[in-house]
C-alpha atoms as one frame of an Amber mdcrd trajectory, in Angstrom:
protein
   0.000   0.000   0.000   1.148   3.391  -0.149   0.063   7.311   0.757   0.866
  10.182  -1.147  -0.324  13.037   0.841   0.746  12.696   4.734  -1.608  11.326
   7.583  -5.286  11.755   6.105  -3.864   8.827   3.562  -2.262   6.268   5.746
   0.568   7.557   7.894   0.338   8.623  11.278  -0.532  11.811  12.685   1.747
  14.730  13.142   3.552  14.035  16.625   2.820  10.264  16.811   5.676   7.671
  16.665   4.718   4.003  16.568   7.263   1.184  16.403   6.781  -0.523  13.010
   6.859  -4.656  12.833  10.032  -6.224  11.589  10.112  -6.229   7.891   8.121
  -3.218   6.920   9.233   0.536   6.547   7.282   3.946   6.323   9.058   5.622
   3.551   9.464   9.074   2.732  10.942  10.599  -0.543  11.524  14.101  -0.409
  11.645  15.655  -3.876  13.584  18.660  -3.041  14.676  22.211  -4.754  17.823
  23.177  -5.077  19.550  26.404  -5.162  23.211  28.088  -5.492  22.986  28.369
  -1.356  24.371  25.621  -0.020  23.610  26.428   3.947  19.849  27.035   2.936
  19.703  23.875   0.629  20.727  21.948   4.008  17.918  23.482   5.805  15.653
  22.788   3.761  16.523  19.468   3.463  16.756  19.373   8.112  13.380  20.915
   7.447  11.468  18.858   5.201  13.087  15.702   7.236  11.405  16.860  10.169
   7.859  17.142   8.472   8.456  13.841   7.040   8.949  12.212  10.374   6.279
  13.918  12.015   3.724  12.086   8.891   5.184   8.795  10.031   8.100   8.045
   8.340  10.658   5.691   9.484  12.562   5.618   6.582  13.703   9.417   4.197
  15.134   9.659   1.327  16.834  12.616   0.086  18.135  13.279  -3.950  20.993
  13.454  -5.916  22.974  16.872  -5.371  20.580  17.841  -2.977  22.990  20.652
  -1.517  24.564  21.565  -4.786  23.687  22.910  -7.935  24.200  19.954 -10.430
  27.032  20.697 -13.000  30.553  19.800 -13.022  31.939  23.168 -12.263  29.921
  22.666  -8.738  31.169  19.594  -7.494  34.467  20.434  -6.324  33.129  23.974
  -5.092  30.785  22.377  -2.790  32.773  19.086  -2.071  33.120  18.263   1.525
  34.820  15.661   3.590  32.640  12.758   5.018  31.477  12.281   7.497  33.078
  15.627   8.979  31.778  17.977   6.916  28.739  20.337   7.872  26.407  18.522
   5.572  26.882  14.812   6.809  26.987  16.163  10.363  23.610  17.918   9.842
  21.831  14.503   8.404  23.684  12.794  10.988  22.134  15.299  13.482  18.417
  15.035  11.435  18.408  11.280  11.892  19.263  11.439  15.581  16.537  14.430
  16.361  13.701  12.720  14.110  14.469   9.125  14.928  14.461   7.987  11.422
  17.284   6.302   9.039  18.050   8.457   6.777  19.611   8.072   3.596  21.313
  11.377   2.594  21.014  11.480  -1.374  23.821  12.774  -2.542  26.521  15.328
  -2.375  29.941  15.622  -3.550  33.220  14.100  -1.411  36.090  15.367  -1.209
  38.969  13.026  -0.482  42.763  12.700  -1.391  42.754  15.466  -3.897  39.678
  13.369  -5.845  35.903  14.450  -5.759  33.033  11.424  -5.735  29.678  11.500
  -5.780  28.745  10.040  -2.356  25.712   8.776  -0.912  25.618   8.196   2.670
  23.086   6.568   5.294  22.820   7.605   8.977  21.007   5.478  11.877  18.528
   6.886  14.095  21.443   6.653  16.697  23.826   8.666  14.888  25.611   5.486
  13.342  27.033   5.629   9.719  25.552   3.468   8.282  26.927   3.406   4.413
  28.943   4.762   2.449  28.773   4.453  -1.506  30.344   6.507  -3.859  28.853
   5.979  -7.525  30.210   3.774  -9.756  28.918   4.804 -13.285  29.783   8.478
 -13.841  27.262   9.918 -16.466  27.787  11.099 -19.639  25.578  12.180 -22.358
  25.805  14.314 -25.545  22.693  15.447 -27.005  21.530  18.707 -28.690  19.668
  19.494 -25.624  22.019  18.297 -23.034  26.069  17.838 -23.004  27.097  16.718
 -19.704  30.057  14.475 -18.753  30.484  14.009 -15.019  34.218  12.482 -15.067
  35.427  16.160 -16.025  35.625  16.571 -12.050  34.207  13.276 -10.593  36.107
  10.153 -10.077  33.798   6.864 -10.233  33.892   4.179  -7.024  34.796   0.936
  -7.266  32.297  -0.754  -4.512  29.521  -1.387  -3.604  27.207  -0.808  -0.194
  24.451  -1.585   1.863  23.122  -1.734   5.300  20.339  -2.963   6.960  17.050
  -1.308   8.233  13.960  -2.676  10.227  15.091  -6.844   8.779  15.485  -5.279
   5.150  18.544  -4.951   3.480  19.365  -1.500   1.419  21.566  -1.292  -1.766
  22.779   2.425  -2.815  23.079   3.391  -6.430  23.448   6.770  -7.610  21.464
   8.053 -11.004  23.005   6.525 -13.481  23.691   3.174 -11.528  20.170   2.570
 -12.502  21.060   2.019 -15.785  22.994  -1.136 -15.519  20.990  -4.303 -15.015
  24.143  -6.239 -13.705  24.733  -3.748 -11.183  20.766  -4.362  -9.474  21.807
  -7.733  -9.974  24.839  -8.286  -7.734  23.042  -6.618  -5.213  20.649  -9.349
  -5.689  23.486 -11.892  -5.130  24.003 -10.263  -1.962  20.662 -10.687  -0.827
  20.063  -6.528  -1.340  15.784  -6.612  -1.171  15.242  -2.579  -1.676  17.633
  -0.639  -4.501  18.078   3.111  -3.655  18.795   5.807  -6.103  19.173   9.114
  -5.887  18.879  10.390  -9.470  18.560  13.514 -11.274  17.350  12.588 -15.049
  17.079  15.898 -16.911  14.238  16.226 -19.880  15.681  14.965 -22.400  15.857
  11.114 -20.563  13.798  11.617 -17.636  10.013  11.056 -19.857  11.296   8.163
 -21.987  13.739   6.253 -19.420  13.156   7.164 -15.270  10.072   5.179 -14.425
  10.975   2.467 -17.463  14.194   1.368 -15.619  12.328   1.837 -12.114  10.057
  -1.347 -13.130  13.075  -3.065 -15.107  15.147  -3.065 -11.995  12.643  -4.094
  -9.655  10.923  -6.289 -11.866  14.891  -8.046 -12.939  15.519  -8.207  -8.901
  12.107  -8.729  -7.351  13.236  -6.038  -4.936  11.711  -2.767  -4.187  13.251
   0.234  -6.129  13.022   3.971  -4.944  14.480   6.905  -7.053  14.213  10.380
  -5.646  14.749  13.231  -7.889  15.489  16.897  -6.701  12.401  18.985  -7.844
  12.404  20.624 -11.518  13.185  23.955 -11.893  13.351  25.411 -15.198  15.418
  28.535 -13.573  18.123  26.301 -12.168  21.859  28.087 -11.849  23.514  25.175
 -13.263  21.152  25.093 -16.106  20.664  21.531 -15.593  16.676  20.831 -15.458
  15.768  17.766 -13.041  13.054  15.366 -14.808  11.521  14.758 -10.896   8.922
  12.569 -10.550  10.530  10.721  -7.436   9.183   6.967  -7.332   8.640   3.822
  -5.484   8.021   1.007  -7.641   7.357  -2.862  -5.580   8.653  -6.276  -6.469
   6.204  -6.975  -9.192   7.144  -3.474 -10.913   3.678  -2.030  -9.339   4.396
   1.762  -9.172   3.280   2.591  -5.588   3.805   6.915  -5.634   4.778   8.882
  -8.448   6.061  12.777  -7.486   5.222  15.469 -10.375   7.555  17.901 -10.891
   7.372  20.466  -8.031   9.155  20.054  -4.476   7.245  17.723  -2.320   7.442
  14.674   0.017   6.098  11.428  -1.452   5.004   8.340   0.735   4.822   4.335
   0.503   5.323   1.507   2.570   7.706  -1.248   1.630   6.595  -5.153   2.989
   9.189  -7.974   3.137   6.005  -9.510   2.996   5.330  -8.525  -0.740   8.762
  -9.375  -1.766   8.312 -13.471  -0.221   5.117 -13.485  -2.017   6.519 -12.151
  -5.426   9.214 -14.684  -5.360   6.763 -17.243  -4.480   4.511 -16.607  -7.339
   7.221 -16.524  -9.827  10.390 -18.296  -8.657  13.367 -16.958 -10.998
């Protein structure tokens, strides 16, 4: 089941935390605009965490970039260390004050002289959680967009996951989503909910975001969740975010679909659903 629009569709009211049975989580994708201020794209994120947790979330989501503008010229501007840089320490803070697990989109690392996307996941104690810095750097060359992140990023080389409430989370970044083998060896692992943070732009957000939403969780039998910063036709970078943050289940069902403006989407992910997908059609 899911809810789209806070307590009068199926979460719990404002104020009101109940423990949640092993195997389930309340999940909240916040779709999220994004400026040239980096301090007041953190707020906003502290601040739309909190309203999230008071609807009954156990489990937010933030997107891609959600603290920088999105173009290459950005990344190392805004590039922090992690996990002692002011953004990680104010998600770490977030999860700790709201009682959630959080995973933090993304934002760009700095380490060693190299910037890396990185996507990192707090506890509800403070605990990191995971780490994962993407592996698939993304490049395309269109008339409407040229973009080619390796002209300041440096891919990852590993994978990462954690556990939450008996399921286990793998992270993937954007363009991650595009690689079937990469869902895959999560799979292997026994990975039952795929995160990305993404930020399609117009050109492949219509034709490709939701398609490779079902694809992955219908090639996995896993829960996928994909959470977009908001679109914004004015943005600094000139980069325009597709949206449309998404939960699709097991048997490629899409649970919530965003639009396009900023906004907090809902669903609730079963381990329940996933045994009975497999058990329906063993692959």
């Amino acid at each position: 089941c899911s809810f789209t629009n806070g307590p009068e569709n199926g979460a719990q009211p404002q104020g009101v935390f109940l423990p949640m049975m092993a195997g389930k989580l309340r999940v909240a994708l916040l779709q999220l605009k994004v400026g040239a201020d980096k301090a007041a794209n953190i707020a906003n994120a502290v601040k739309h965490i909190q309203k999230a947790a008071q609807e009954g979330a156990n489990f937010v989501m933030l997107p891609e970039c959600f603290q920088t503008p999105y173009g290459t010229k950005y990344f190392p501007e805004y590039a922090e260390d992690i996990p002692s840089g002011e953004t990680s320490q104010a998600m770490r803070k977030a999860a700790m004050d709201n009682k959630i697990t959080l995973l933090a989109g993304s934002i760009p690392e700095s380490d060693g002289g190299k910037v890396f996307n990185c996507s990192v996941a707090w506890g509800a104690d403070g605990s990191l959680l995971g780490k994962y810095r993407k592996m698939h750097l993304f490049k395309l060359n269109t008339e409407q967009v040229k973009f080619d992140e390796s002209e300041t990023l440096t891919a990852g080389d590993r994978l990462a996951e954690f556990d939450a409430n008996g399921l286990k989370i793998g992270m993937g970044i954007c363009f991650d989503l595009r690689f079937g083998e990469f869902a895959l060896n999560y799979n292997r692992r026994g990975v039952n909910v795929l995160c990305y943070p993404g930020a399609f732009n117009m050109v492949t957000g219509p034709p490709h975001w939701q398609l490779h939403a079902k694809a992955r969780a219908v090639d996995t039998q896993s829960y996928v969740m994909m959470c977009s910063p908001a679109r914004d036709p004015d943005s600094v970078s000139g980069y325009v975010a597709y949206g449309h943050s998404i939960v699709v289940d097991p048997w490629g069902e899409v649970l919530v679909e965003a639009g396009e403006d900023e906004t907090i989407v809902y669903a609730e992910v079963d381990l329940q659903r996933i045994t009975e997908v497999k058990s329906k059609l063993p692959i």
